[in-house]
C-alpha positions as CSV (number, residue, x, y, z in Angstrom):
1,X,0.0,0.0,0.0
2,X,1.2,3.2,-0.8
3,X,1.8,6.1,2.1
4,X,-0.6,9.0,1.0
5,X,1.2,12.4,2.2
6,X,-1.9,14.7,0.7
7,X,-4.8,13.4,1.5
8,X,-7.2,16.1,1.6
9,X,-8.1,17.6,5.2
10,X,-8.7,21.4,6.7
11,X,-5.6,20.5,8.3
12,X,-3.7,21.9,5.5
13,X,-5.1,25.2,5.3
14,X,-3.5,25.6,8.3
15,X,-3.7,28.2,10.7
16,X,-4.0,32.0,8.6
17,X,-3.7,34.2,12.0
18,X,-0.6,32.7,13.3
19,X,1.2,31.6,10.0
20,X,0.3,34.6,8.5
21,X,0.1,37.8,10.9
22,X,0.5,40.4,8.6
23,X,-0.6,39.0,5.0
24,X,-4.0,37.3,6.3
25,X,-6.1,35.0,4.3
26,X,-5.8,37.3,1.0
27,X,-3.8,36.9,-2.5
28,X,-4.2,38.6,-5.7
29,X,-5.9,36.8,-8.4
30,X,-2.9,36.4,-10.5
31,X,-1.4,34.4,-8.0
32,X,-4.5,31.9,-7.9
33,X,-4.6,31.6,-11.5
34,X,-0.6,31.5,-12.0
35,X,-0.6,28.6,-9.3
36,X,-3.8,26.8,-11.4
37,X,-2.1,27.4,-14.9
38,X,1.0,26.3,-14.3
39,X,-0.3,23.1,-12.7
40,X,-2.8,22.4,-15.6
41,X,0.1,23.1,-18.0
42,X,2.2,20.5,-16.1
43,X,-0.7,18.0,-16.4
44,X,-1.4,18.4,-19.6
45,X,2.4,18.5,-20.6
46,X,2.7,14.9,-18.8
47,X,-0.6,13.4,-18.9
48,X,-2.7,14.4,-21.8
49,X,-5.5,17.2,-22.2
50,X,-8.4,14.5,-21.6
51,X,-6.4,12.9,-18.4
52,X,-5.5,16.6,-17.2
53,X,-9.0,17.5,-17.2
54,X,-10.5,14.7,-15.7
55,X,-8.3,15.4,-12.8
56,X,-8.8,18.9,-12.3
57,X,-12.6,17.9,-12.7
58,X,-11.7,15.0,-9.8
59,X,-10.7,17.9,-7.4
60,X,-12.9,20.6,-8.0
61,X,-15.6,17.8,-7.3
62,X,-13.5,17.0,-4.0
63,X,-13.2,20.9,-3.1
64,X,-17.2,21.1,-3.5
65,X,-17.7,18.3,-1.1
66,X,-15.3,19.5,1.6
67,X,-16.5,22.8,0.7
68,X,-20.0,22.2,1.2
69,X,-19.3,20.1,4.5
70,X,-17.2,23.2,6.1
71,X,-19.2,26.3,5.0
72,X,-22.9,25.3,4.0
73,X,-24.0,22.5,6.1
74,X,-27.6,20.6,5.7
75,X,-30.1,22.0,4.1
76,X,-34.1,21.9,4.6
77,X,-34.7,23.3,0.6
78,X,-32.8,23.8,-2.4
79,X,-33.8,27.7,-1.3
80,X,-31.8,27.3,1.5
81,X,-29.1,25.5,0.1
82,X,-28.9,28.1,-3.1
83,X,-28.9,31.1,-0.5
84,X,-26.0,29.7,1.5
85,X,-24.0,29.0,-1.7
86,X,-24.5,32.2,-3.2
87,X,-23.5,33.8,0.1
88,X,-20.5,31.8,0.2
89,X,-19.3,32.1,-3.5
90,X,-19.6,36.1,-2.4
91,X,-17.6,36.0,1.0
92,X,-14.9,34.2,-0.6
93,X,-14.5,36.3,-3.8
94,X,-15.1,33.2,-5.8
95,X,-17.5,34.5,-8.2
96,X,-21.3,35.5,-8.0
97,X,-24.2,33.0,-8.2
98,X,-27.3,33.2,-10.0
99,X,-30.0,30.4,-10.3
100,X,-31.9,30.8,-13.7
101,X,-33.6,27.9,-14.4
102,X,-34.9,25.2,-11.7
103,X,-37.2,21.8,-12.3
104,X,-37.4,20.1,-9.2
105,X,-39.0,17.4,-11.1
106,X,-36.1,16.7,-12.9
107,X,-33.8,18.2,-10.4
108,X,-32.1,20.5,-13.6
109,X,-30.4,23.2,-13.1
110,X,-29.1,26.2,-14.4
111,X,-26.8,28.2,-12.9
112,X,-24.6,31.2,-13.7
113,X,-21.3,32.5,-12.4
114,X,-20.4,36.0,-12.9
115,X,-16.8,37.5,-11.9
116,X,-15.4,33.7,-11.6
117,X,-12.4,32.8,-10.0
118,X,-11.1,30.6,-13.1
119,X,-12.0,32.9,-16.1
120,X,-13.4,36.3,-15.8
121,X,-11.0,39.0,-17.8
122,X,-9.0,36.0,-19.4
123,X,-8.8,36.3,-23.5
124,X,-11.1,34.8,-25.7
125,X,-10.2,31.0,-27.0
126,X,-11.7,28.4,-28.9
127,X,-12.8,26.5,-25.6
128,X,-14.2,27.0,-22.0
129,X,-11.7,26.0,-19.2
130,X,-13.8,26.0,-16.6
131,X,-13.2,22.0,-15.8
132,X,-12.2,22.4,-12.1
133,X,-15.5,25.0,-11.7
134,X,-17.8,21.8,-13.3
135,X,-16.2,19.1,-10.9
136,X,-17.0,21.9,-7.5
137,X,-20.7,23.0,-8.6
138,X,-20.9,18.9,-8.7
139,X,-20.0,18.8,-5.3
140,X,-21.7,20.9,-3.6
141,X,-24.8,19.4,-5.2
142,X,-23.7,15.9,-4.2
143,X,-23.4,17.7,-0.7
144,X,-26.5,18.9,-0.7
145,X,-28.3,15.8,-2.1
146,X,-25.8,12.7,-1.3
147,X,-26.5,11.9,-5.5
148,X,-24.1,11.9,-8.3
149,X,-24.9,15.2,-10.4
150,X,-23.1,16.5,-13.8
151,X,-22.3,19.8,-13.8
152,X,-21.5,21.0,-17.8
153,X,-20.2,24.4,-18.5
154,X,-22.1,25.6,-21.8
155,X,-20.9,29.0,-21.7
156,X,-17.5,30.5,-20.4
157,X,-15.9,34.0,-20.2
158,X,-13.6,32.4,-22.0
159,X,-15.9,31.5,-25.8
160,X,-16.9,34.7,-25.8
161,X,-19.9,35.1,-23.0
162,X,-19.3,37.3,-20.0
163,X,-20.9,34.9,-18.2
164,X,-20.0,31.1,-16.7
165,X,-23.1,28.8,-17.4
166,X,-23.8,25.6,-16.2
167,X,-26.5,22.7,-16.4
168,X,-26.7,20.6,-13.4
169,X,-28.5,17.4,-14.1
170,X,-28.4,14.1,-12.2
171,X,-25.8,11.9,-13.3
């Protein structure tokens, strides 16, 4: 069996106030997006587009989970649950929310993401990148609902829309 060294736990976002005293708990964006560009680069470089984006789906959909465990919590409604996320998406500067079409028969989903972390401002190319952003929204729906959902981006700052789209469907 192989020793795991990174399995993922709050333990390694360590402790902000004493580790950093006089920086806090904020970068610039540049510095997120360097640190995700180079690593998709690297992945690509060594694995393949196809395996480097399944991966970087494969930990956004981790980050929604854990995200959704720490800073949302249980639910009653998908009101509630759509309320907290929004309000979280804003606290952390990750991007802003809006819910534009919803069949709870279905349980289909559309959702927007304005001012995202991954995309918003970057140059126009011939495909969204939003793969890590498809993998979280998955997760916190599986945290909400404890099912497998697909989350598929469909528009992205990045093919020309000022907007990141997604449709959230049971998987």
């Amino acid at each position: 069996m192989t020793t795991r060294f990174y399995k993922f736990n709050w333990d390694f976002i360590g402790n902000i106030e004493e580790g950093r005293p006089n920086l806090g708990n904020t970068t610039r964006i540049e510095v997120y997006r360097l640190f995700q560009y180079t690593l998709r680069d690297i992945m690509e470089e060594k694995l393949g587009t196809e395996e480097a984006d399944h991966m970087l789906h494969a930990a956004g959909f981790l980050a929604g989970k854990h995200f959704f465990e720490k800073f949302i919590g249980t639910c009653d409604s998908v009101d509630t649950f759509v309320s907290r996320v929004q309000q979280a998406l804003m606290e952390f500067n990750i991007g802003i929310l809006r819910v534009e079409q919803v069949n709870m028969d279905t349980l289909t989903f559309v959702l927007s993401v304005s001012e995202d972390l991954d995309c918003s401002g970057l140059p126009e190319l011939s495909h969204g990148v939003c793969t890590y952003d498809e993998g979280f929204v998955a997760g916190l729906f599986f945290g909400f609902t404890g099912k497998e959902f697909v989350a598929e981006e469909v528009d992205c700052w990045c093919t020309g829309d000022r907007t990141c789209r997604f449709e959230v469907r049971p998987r």
